[in-house]
N, C-alpha and C positions, 0 to 999 in steps of 0.2 A: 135814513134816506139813501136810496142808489142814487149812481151819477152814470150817466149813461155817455156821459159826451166824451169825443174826440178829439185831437187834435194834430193837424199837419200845417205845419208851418206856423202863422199866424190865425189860420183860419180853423172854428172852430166846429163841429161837426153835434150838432144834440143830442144825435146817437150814429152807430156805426153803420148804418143802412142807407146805400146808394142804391140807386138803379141805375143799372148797367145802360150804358150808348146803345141805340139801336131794337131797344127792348119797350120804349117809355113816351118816345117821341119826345115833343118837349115838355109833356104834363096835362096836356089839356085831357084828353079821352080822360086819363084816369083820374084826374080832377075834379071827373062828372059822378066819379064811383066815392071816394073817401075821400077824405082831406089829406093830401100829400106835401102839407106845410111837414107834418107829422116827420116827413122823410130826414135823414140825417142830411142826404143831398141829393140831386139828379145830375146823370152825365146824360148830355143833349143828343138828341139822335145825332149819327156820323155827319159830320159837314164838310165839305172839300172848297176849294175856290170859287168855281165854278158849276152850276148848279148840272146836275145829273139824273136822268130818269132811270137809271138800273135797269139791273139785266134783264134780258127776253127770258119764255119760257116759265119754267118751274121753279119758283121763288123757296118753297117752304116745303120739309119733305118730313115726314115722322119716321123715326128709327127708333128699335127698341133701346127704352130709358133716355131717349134723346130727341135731339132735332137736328137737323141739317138744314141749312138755308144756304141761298144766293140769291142774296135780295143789289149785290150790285151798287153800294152805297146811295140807293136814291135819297136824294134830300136834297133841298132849295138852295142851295149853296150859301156861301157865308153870306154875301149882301142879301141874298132870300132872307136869311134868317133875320140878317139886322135891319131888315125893313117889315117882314112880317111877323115872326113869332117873339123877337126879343123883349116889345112890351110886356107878355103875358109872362114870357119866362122869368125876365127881372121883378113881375111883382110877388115871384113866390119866398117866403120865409124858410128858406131851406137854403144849404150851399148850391151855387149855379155852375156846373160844369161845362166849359163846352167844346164838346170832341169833334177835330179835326184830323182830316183825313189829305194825302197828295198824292199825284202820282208823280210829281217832280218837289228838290227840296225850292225851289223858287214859289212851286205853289203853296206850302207849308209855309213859307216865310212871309209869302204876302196874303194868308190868309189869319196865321197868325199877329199880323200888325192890325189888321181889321179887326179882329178881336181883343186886341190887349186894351182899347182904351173904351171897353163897352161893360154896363153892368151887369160885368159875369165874376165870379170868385176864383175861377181857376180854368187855365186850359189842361185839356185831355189830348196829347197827343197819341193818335193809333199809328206807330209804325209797320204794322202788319199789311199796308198797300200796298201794290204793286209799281217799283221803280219803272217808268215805262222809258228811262235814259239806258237801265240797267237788261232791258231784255227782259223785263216782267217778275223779276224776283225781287219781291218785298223787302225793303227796309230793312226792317224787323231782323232779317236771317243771317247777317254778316255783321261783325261790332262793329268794324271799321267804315261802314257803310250808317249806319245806324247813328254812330257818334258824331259824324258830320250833320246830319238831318237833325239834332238836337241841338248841336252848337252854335249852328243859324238859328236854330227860331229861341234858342235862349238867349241871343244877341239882340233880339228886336224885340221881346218881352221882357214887360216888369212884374206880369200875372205867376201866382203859383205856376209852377209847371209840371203836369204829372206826366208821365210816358207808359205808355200801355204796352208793354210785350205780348210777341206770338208765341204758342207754347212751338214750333215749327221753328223755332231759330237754331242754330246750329249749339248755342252754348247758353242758355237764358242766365245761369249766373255770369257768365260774362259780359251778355249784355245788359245785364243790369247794374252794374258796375262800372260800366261807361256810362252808361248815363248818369249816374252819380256822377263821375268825375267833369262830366259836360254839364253840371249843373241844374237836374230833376231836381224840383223840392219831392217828390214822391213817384214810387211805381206802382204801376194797377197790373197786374197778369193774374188770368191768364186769359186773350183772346180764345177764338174758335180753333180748333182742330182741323189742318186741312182733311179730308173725309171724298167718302164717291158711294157713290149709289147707281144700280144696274135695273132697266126694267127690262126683265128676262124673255119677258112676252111679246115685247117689240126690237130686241138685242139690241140696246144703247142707253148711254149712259140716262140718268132720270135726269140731270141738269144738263143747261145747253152746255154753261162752261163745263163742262164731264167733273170736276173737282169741288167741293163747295166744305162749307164749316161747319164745322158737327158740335156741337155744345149740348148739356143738360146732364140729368146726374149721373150718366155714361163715362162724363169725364173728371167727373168730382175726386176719385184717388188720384190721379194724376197730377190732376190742377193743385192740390192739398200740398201733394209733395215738392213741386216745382216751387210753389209760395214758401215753406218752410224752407227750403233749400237757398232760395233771395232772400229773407230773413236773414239768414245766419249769415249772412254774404255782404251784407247792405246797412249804410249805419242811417238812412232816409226813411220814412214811413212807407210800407207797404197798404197796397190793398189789393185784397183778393177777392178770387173770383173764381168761377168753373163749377157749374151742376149743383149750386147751394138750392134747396129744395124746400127748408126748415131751419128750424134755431139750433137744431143741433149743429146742424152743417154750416153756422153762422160761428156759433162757439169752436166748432174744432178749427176752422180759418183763423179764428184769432189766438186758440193757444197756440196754431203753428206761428204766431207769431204777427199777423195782419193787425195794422192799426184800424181799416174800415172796410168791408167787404161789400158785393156789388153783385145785386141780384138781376139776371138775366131772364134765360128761357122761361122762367116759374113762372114770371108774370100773364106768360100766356095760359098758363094753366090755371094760376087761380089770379086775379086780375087785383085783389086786395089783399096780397101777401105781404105787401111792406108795411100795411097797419099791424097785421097779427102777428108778424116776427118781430115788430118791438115788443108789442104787449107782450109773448114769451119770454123775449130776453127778458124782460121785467121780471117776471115772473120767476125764471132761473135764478137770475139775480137773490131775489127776495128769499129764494125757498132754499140757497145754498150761501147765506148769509155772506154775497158779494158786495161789496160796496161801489167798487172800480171796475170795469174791463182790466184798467194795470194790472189789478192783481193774481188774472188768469194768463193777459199776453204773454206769449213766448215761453208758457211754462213745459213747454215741450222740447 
């Protein structure tokens, strides 16, 4: 018999496959497609304080081997969510993730108190927003900036606490390493790539914000290295992420070391991807006489 399951913290994971914040909404759509109990866990679409309709203009842009978005965090904000979508969410069989977003750490902290005492498994902190005290530079890109914004809302949470880095931060192993010492039970990286796109025929940029996030498997060696790199770095559960496509791209995430990885852009391409990359890993499993993920993690 394989064993397919995880574990970060106390909480246990039935296999390694998340779906990434922002890719999944909160389960419902693909709910309608396959049974996504199946799933190791979901991270909940981005949620901020304060409910947000996102940005004007061109949301979603295709680039070869990728995408690019600024979709502008829209989502119902947190009491959105805890009055409309948490019933459905809390009755799925999977870990319940759910990713919060600020542009101040007050908003983080009282969005995170809202959330610690609801049934969810774990908050996803995204420090990749933009500090609007700081002049518009994310969290995410400074330690010492970054480690304040965790240490508040690790002060007002009892919830696992995961923190998502930007791959744009000026030192990802360093910042991942604060937040260890700030008290993460786990990291997820790697967010979007800042990114820009030109429409040559009307000379300006394709997005209103000119700058936007480029993910898919464009970014997949990067993101590989940056996660092996916090590995070696980090004595907390990782989970990775960046242009996973397939199970292979699921297996190399975790012999660099990733406790559970977190599937994004794919879902748009093929919308029941997180059924059939278990069943592979299964299959992998079976056919190279694995018993564990332990006994591939980190063999790199």
């Amino acid at each position: 018999m394989i064993n397919l399951e995880c574990k970060i913290g106390d909480i246990t994971f039935k296999n390694p496959i998340i779906m990434a914040s922002g890719t999944f909404g909160f389960g419902k759509e693909y709910g309608e497609i396959y049974d996504i109990n199946k799933l190791g866990g979901i991270s909940s679409k981005g949620l901020t304080l304060y409910k947000r309709d996102g940005n004007n203009g061109m949301r979603v842009f295709e680039t070869p081997s990728g995408m690019m978005n600024s979709v502008g965090l829209e989502n119902p904000g947190v009491k959105g969510f805890i009055e409309n979508e948490l019933e459905y969410f809390k009755s799925l069989d999977t870990v319940k993730i759910a990713n919060l977003g600020g542009a101040t750490i007050e908003d983080y902290v009282e969005g995170a108190k809202l959330l610690n005492d609801k049934e969810i498994d774990m908050i996803e902190l995204n420090i990749s927003c933009p500090n609007v005290k700081a002049g518009g530079m994310a969290f995410g890109i400074k330690n010492e900036v970054a480690r304040e914004v965790v240490r508040e809302v690790r002060r007002v949470v009892s919830l696992p606490l995961i923190v998502k880095l930007s791959p744009n931060a000026e030192d990802i192993v360093g910042m991942a390493r604060v937040c260890e010492e700030e008290g993460a039970d786990a990291i997820s990286l790697v967010n979007t790539f800042k990114a820009m796109a030109i429409d040559i025929k009307n000379r300006k940029p394709v997005f209103e914000n000119v700058y936007a996030g480029l993910s898919g498997p464009a970014i997949k060696p990067i993101a590989l290295r940056m996660v092996h790199e916090v590995c070696k770095n980090v004595s907390i559960p990782v989970i990775g992420m960046g242009g996973i496509m397939n199970v292979d791209d699921v297996i190399e995430f975790i012999m660099a070391g990733a406790t559970c990885v977190q599937l994004g852009t794919v879902n748009f391409v093929n919308p029941r991807i997180g059924e059939e990359i278990i069943k592979d890993l299964e299959k992998f499993m079976i056919e190279n006489n694995i018993k564990t993920l332990d006994e591939i993690r980190g063999v790199i």
